[in-house]
N, C-alpha and C positions, 0 to 999 in steps of 0.2 A: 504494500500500500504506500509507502512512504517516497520509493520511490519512483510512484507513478503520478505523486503531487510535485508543481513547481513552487519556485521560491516564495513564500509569502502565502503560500494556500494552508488551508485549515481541510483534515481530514472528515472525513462524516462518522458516525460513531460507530466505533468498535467495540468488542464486546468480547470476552475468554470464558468458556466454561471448560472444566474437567471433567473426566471419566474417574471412573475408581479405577483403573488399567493403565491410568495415566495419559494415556492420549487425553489430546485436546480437541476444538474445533475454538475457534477465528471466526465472528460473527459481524457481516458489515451490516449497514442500514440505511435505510432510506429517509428521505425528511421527516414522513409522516413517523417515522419511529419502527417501523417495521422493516422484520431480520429480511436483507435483500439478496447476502450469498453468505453461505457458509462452509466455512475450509478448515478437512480435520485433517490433524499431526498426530504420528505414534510421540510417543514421549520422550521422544530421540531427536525430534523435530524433522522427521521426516513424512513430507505431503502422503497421504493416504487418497482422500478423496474431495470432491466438489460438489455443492447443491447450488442452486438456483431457487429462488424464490419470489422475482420478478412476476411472474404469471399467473401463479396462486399464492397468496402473502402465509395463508390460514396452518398450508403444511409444514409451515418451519414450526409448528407448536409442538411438534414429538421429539424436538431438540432439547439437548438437558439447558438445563435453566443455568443462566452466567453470572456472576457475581463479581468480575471484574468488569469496567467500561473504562476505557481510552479516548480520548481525540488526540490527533497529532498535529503539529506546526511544524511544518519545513521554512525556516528563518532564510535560510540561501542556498543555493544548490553550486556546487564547483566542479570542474572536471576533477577526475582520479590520475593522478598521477605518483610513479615512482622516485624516489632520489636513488641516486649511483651509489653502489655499496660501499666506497672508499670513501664519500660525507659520510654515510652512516657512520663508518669506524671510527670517522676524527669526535666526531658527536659521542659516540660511545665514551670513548677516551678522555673526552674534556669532561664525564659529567662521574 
């Protein structure tokens, strides 16, 4: 999610519930408040599966209930980029 917003954008609300197996599911939402996808993780963080909820709002209710809620701020976005391993070193060295 985070980074498919740009600089200065505000996320729409997320939402974490757990399993007792430890997987998770990622719960996004729509304005009116209601769950719009939801994405479960084994407990290793590894993607399992996708729902949709766009078309009928009502069958996200069999989802376990969340008790975490998020929004996020992306303040600026930059390119990613590397430094050359001999600054690393000097940096290393001087600290």
């Amino acid at each position: 999610m985070a980074f498919s917003l740009k600089g200065g954008q505000l996320s729409s609300v997320l939402a974490l519930a757990r399993e007792p197996n430890d997987d998770y599911w990622i719960y996004r939402y729509d304005k009116d408040g209601r769950v719009e996808q939801a994405r479960k993780y084994t407990g290793r963080d590894k993607f399992i599966e996708e729902k949709s909820f766009t078309a009928n709002p009502d069958a996200a209710g069999v989802l376990p209930q969340p008790r975490e809620f998020y929004l996020m701020l992306v303040e600026a976005k930059r390119e990613a980029h590397t430094r050359p391993l001999d600054e690393m070193r000097r940096r290393l060295r001087r600290s």
